[in-house]
BAFI-3210 file (N, C-alpha, C; in Angstrom, 3 decimals, decimal comma, padded with zeros to 6 digits):
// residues 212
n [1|2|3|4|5|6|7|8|9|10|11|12|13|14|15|16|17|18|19|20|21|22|23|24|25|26|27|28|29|30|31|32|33|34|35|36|37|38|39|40|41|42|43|44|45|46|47|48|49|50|51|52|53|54|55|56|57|58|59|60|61|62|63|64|65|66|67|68|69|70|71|72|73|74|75|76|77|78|79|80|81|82|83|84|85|86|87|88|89|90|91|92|93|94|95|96|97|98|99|100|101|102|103|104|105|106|107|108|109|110|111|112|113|114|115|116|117|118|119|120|121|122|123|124|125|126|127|128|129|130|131|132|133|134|135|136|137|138|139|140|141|142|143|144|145|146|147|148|149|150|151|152|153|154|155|156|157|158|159|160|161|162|163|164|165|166|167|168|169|170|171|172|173|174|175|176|177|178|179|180|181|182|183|184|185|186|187|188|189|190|191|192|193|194|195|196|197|198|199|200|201|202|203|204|205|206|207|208|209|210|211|212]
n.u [032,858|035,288|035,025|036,493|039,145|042,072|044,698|047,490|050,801|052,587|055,903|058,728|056,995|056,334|054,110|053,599|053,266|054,871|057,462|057,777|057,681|060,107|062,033|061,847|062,494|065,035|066,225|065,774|067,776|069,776|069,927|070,498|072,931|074,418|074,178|074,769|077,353|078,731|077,759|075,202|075,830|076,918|075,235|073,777|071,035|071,869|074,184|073,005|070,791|072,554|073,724|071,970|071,218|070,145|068,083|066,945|064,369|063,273|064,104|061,864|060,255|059,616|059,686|059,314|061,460|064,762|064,811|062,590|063,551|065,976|064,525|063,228|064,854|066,566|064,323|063,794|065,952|065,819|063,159|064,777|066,353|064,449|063,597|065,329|065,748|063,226|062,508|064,981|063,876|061,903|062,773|063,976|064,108|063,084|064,233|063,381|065,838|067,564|066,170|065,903|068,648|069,144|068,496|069,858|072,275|072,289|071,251|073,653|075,610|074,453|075,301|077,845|078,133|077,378|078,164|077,691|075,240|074,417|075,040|073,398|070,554|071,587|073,873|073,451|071,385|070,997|071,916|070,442|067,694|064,928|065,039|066,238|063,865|062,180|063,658|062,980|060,553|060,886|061,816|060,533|058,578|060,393|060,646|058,074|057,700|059,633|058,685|056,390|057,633|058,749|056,406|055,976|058,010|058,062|056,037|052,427|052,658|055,185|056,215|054,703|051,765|051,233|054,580|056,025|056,278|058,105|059,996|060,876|061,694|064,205|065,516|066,045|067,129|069,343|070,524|071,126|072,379|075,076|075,379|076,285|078,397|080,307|080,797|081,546|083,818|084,690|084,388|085,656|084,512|083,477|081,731|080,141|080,527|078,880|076,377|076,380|075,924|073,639|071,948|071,572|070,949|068,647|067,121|067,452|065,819|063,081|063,043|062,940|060,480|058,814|059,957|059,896]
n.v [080,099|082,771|085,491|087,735|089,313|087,814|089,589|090,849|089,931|089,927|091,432|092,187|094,584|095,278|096,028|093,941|095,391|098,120|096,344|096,229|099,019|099,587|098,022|098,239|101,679|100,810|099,308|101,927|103,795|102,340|101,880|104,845|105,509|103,649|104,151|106,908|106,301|104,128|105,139|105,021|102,363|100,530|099,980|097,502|094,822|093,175|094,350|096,557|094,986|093,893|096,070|097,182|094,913|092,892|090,380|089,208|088,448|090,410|092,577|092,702|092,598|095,162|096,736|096,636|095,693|096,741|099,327|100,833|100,956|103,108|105,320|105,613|106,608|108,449|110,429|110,333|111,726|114,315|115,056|115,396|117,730|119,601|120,197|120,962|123,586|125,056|124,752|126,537|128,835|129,407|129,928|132,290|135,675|138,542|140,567|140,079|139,235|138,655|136,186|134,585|133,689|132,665|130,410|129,204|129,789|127,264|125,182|124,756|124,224|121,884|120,387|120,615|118,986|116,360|114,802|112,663|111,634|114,326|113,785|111,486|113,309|115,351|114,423|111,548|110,768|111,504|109,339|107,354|105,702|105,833|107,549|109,703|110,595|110,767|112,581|114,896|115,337|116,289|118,522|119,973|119,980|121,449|123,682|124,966|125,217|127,228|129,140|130,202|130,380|133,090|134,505|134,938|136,457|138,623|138,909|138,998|139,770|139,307|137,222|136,638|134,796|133,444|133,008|132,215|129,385|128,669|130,697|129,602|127,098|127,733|128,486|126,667|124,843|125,728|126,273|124,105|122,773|124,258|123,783|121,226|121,711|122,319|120,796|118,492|119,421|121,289|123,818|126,120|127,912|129,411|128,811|131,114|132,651|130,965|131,209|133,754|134,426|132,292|134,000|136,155|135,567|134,749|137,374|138,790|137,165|137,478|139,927|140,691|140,709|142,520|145,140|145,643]
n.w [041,612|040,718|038,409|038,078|036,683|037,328|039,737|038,763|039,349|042,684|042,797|045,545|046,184|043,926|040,863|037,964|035,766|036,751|036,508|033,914|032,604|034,573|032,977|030,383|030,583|031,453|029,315|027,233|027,931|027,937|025,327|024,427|025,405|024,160|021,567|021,014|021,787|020,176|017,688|015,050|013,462|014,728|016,823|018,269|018,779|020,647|021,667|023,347|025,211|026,307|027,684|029,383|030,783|030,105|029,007|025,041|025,200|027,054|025,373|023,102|024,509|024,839|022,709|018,747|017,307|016,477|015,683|016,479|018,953|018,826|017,828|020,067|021,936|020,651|021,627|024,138|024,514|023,156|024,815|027,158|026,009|025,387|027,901|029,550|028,374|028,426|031,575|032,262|030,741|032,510|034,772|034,618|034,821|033,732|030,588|027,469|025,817|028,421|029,069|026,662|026,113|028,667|028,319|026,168|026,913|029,154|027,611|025,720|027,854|028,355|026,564|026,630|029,002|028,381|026,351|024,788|024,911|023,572|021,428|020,380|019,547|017,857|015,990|015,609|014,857|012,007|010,930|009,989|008,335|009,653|012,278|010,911|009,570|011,753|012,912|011,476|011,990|015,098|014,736|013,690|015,795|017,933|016,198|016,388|019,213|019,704|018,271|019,877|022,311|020,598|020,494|023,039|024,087|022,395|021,839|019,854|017,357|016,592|014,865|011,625|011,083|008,438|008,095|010,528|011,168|009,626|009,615|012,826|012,214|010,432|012,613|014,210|012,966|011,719|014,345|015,379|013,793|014,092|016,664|016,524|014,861|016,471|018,740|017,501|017,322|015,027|014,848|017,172|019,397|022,207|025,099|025,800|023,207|021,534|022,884|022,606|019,592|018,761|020,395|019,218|016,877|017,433|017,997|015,464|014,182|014,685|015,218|012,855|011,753|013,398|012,832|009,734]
ca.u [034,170|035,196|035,120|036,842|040,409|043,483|045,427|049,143|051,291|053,437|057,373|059,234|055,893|056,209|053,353|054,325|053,310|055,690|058,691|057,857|057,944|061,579|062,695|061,642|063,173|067,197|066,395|065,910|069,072|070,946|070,137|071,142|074,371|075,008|073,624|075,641|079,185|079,462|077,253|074,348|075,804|077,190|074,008|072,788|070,293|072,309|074,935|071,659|070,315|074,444|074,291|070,878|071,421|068,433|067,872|066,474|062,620|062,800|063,923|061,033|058,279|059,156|059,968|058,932|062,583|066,103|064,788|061,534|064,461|066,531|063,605|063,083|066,652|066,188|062,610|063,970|066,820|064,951|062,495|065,523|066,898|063,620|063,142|066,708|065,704|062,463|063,300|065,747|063,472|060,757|063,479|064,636|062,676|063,655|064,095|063,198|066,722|068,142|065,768|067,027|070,480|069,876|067,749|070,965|073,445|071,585|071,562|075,079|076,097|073,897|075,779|079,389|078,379|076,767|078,248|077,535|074,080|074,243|075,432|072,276|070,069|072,763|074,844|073,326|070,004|070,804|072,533|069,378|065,857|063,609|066,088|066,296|062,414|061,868|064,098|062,411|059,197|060,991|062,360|058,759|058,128|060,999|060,172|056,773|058,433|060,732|057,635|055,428|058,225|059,116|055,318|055,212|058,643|058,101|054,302|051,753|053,528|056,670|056,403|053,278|051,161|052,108|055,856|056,059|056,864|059,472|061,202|061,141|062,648|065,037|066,257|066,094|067,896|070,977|071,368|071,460|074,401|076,305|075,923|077,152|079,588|080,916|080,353|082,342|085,301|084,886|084,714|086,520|083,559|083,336|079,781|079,432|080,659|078,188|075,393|075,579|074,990|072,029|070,762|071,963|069,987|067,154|066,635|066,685|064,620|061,908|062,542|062,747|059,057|058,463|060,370|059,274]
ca.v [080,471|084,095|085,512|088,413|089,216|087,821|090,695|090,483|089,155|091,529|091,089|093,163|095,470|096,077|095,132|093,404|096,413|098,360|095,962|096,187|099,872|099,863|097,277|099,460|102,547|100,500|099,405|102,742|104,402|101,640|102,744|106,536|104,992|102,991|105,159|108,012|106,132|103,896|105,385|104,110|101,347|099,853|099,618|096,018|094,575|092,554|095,568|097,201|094,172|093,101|097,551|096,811|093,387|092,114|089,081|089,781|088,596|091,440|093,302|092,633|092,821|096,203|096,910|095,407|095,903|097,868|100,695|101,423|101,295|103,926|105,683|105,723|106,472|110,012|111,267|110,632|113,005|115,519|115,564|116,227|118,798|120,658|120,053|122,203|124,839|125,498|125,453|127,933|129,941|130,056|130,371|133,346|136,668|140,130|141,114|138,870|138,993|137,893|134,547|133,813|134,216|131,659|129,106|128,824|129,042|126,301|124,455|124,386|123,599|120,731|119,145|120,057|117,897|115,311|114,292|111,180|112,556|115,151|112,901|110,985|114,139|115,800|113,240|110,115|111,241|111,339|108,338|105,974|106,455|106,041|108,608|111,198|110,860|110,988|114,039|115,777|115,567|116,649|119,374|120,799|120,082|122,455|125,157|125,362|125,746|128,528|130,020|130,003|131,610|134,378|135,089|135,145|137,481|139,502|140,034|137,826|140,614|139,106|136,402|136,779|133,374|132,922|132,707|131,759|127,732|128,834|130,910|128,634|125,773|128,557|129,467|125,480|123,638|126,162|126,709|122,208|122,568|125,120|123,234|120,156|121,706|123,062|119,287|117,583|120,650|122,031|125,152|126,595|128,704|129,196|128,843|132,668|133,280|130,396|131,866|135,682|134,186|132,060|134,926|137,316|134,889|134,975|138,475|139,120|137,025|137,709|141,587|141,606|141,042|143,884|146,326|145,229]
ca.w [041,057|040,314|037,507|038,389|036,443|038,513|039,752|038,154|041,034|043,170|043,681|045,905|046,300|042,745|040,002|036,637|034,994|036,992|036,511|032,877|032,741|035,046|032,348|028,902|031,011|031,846|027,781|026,676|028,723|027,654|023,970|024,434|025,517|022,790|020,213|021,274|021,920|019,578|016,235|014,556|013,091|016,306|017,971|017,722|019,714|021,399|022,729|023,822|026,061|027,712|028,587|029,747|031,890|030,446|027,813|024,846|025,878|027,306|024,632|022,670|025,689|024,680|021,215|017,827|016,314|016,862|015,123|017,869|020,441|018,417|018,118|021,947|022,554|020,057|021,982|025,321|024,671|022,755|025,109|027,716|025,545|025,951|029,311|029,712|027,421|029,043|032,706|032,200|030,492|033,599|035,943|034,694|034,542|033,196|029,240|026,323|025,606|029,072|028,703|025,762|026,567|029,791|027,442|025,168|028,266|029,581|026,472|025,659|028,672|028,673|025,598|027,125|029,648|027,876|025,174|024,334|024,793|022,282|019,596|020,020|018,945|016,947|015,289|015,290|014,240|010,639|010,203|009,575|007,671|010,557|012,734|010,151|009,439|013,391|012,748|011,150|013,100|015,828|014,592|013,433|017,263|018,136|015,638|017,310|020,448|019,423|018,006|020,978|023,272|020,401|020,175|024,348|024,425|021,758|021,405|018,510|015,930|016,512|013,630|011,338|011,081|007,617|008,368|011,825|011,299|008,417|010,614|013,615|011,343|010,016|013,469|014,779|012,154|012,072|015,624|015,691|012,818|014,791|018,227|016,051|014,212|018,297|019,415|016,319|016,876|013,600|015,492|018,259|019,813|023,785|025,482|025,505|021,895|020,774|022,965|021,987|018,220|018,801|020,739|018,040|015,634|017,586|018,002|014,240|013,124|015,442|015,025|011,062|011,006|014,055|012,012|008,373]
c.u [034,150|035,749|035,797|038,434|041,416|044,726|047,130|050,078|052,554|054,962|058,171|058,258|055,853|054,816|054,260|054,074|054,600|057,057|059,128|058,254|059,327|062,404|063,350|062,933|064,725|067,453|066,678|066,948|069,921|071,513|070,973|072,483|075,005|075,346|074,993|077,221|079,414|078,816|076,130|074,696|076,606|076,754|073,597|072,030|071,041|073,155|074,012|071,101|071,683|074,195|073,451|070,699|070,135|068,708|067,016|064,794|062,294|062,799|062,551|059,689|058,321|059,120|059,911|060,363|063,746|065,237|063,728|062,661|065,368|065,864|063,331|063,936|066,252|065,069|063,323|065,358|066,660|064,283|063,649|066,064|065,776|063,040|064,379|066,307|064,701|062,077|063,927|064,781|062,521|061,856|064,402|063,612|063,644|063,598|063,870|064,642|067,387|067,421|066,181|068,399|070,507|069,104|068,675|072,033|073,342|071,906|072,761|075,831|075,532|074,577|077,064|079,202|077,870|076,971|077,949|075,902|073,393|074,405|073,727|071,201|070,855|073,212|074,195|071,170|069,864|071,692|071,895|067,832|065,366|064,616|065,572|064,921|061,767|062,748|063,567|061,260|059,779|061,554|061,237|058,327|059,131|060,802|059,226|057,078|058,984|059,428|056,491|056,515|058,717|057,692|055,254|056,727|058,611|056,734|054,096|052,410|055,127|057,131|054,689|053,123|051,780|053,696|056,564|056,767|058,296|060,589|061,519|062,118|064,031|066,017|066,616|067,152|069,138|071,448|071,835|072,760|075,177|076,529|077,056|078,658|080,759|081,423|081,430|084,194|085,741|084,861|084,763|085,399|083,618|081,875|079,554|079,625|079,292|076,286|075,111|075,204|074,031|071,867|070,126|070,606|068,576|066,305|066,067|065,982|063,549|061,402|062,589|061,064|058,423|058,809|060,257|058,454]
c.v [081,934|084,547|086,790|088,391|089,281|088,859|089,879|090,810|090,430|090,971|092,065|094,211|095,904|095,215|094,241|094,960|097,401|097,760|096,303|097,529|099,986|098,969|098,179|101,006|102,289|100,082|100,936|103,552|103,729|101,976|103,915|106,148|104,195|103,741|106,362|107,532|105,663|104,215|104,444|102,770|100,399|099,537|098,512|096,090|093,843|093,302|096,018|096,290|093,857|095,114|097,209|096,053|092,914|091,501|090,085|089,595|089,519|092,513|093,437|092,238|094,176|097,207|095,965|094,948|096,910|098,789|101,509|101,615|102,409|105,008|106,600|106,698|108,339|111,126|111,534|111,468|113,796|116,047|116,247|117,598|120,323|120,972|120,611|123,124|125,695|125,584|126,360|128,816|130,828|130,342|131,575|134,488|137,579|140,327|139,874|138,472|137,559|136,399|134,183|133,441|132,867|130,184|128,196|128,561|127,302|125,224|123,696|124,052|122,287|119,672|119,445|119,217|116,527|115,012|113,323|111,368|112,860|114,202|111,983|111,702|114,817|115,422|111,962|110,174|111,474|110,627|106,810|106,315|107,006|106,899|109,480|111,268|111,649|112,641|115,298|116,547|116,254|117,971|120,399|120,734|121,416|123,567|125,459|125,944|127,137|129,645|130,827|130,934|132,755|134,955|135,526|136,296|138,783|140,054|139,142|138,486|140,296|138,688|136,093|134,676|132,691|132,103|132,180|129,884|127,788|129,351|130,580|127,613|126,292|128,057|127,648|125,119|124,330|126,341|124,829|122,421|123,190|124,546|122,142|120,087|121,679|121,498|118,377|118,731|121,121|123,296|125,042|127,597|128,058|129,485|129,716|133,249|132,595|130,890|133,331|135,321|133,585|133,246|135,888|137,380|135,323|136,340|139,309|138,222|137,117|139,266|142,086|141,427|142,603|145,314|146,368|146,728]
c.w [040,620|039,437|036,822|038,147|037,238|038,241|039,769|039,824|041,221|043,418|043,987|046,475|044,892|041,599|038,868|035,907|035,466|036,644|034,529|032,314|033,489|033,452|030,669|029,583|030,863|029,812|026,847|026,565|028,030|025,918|023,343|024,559|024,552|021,936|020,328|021,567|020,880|017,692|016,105|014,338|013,702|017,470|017,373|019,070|020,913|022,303|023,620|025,084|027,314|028,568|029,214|031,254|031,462|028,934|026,536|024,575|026,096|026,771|023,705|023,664|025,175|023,751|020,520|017,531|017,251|016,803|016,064|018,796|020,050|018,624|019,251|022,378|022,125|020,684|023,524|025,265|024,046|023,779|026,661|027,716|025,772|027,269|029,741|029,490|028,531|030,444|032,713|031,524|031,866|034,855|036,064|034,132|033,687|031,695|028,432|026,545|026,866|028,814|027,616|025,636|027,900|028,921|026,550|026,314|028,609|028,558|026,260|026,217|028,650|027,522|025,743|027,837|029,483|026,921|024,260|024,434|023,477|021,705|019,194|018,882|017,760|015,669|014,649|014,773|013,074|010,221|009,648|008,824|008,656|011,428|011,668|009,932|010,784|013,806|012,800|011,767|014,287|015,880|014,458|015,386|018,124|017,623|016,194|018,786|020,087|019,100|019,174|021,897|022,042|020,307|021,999|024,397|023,311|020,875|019,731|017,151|015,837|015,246|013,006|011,194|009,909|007,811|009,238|011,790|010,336|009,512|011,544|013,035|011,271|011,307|014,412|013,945|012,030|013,329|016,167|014,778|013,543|015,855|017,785|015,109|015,280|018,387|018,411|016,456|015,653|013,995|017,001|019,075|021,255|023,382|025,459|023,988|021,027|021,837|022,254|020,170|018,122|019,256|019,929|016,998|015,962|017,189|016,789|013,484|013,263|014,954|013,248|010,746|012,058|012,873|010,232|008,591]
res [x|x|x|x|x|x|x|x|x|x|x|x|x|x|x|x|x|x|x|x|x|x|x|x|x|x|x|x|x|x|x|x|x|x|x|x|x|x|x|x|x|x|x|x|x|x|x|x|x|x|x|x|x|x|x|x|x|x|x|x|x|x|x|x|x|x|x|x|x|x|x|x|x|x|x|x|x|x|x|x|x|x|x|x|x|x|x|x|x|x|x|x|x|x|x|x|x|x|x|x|x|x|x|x|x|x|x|x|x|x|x|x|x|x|x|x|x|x|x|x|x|x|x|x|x|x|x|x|x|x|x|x|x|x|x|x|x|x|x|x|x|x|x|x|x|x|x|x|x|x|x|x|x|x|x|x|x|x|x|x|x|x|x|x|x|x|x|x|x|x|x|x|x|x|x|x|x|x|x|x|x|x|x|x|x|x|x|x|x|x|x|x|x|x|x|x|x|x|x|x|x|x|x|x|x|x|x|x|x|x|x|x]
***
């Protein structure tokens, strides 16, 4: 007899691990879509599984709770949001400035056309503990970012070590209120008025430690 672990059965050509992974994936989507249309507190589990098409067994093959699937929902459109940002940055060459300038283009376009999107990151990201905690962290993940390309366009003297995560945060957490203030229509700002001020932003806060 063999003693040799039975390989998880194939349907379609697909493994179980695979189906399990497509399953977590149409769960997670289905989240962002929730999350973002109808608010935090209109995401149940059960909306989440009918957007889905899937029972909720399967909700919990892949989350302990709502709040891991909220969670989910917030990372995988963060990590979109930077996966915009930073394409456009390598796909565009020439002055610090111009990359910054197509990093924010880029950007802002990416939450006119996604609205329901944005709100996820934006909006609906501080309407629950674990959200606004998961916030936060991610926001320290963005300042680092911001840091890392003003140290690669504007030279390691851009932002001293000391200050460097402050003013990342700085330059993160108001340019998220202003997209959201854009996004909610509390202001009237076109995509080039609300780029040339991030860029604006950027530029001085990078160059008040050059010229210090």
């Amino acid at each position: 007899m063999s003693t040799s672990p039975e390989p998880s059965r194939r349907y379609g050509g697909r493994s179980a691990d695979d189906r399990r992974t497509e399953r977590r994936a149409r769960l997670v989507a289905a989240t962002v879509d929730v999350l973002g249309g109808r608010g935090e507190g209109g995401t149940t589990m059960s909306l989440i599984c009918s957007e889905a098409g899937l029972t909720e067994r399967y909700f919990y093959e892949s989350f302990r709770g709502r709040e891991a699937a909220l969670v989910a929902a917030l990372d995988t459109v963060s990590d979109e949001i930077a996966d915009v940002a930073v394409q456009a940055i390598e796909r565009t060459g020439g002055t610090a400035t111009a990359r910054v300038t197509a990093a924010l283009t880029a950007l802002v376009t990416w939450v006119d056309e996604h609205p329901v999107r944005a709100r996820v990151a934006l909006v609906e990201s501080n309407a629950h503990p674990t959200l606004r905690a998961r916030r936060r962290e991610l926001l320290g993940i963005f300042a680092d970012l911001v840091v890392t390309e003003a140290t690669e366009l504007y030279g390691p003297s851009a932002w001293g070590r000391d200050r460097a995560r402050a003013q990342g945060l700085l330059y993160v957490a108001g340019l998220a209120e202003l997209v959201t203030a854009r996004l909610a229509g509390e202001l009237s700002l076109s995509t080039d008025e609300l780029v040339e001020i991030g860029s604006a932003a950027f530029e001085r806060l990078a160059r008040s430690t050059l010229d210090a």
